[in-house]
N, C-alpha and C positions, 0 to 999 in steps of 0.2 A: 976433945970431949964430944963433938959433933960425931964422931965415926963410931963412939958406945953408944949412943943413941941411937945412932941406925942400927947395930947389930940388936939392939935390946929390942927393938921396934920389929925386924924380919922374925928373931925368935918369937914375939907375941904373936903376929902375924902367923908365923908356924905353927903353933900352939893352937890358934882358932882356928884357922884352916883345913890344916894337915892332923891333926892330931899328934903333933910332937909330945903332949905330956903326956900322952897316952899308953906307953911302953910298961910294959908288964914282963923285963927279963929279968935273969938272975946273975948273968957273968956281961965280962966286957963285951967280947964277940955279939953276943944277940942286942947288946946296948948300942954299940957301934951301927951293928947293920938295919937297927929300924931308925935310927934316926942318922944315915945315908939315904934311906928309903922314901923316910919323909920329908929329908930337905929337896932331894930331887923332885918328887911328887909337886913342892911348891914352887922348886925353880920353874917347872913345865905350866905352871898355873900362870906364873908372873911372867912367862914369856908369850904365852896367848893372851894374856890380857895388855901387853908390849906391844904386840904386831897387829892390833886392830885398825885397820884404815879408817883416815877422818874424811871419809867421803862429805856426809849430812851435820853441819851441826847440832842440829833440833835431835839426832839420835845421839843416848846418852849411853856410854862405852861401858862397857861391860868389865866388872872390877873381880878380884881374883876369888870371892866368895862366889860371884855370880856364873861364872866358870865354871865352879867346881859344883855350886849347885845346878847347875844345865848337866854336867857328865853325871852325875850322879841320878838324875833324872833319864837320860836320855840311854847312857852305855851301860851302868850298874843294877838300874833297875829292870827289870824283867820278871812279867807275869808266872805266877805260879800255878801250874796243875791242880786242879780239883784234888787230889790224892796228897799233896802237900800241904794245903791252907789248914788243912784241920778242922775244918767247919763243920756242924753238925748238917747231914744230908747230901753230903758232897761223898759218902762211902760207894765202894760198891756193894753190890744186892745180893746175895747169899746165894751158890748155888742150888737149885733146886735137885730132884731127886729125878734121872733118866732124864736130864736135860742135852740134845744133841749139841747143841753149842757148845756147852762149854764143855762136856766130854765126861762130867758125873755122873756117876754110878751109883742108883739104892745101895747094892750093897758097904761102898766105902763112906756112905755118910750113915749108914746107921750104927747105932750106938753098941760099946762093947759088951759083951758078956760075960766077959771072963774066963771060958770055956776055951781053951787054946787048938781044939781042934775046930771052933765054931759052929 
């Protein structure tokens, strides 16, 4: 009975961690392959939290959420470009009319007429 309880325990484990119940497939193959995905993902959690040296006792070891919260901090997260946050004033500025920089021309920003010979 001892050894369902450990498995039921790594599965909740998995589940809070890893996002095991978090599968959105519709056939076996994509069922299988994310939750292979996500047992590995927690075995690599629980074996960095395995090989930490007890150098100091006063430092308190770092457990398999605290892991995963440091990589997801540290390697996942990355600052986004003004051009992606979506924030109002973060656009760029319209070009202007005979602007040498950006290469605008009066005539292609003004407006049509209808007139197909112009």
């Amino acid at each position: 009975m001892v050894a369902r309880w450990s498995i039921e325990e790594l599965f909740q484990i998995g589940k809070g961690q890893v996002g095991l119940d978090h599968y959105q497939v519709r056939g076996w193959t994509g069922w299988h392959r994310f939750t292979t995905l996500a047992m590995l993902a927690l075995a690599v959690l629980t074996i960095l939290a395995a090989q930490q040296p007890d150098a100091d006792p006063e430092i308190i070891a770092l457990t398999v959420a605290g892991i995963r919260r440091l990589l997801n901090a540290f390697v996942l997260a990355r600052p986004l470009s003004p051009a992606h946050t979506g924030r109002p004033g973060d656009e760029q500025p319209e070009p202007k009319p005979d602007d040498p920089t950006t290469g605008a021309r009066a005539e292609s920003l003004a407006p049509e007429t209808g007139d197909p010979l112009g």
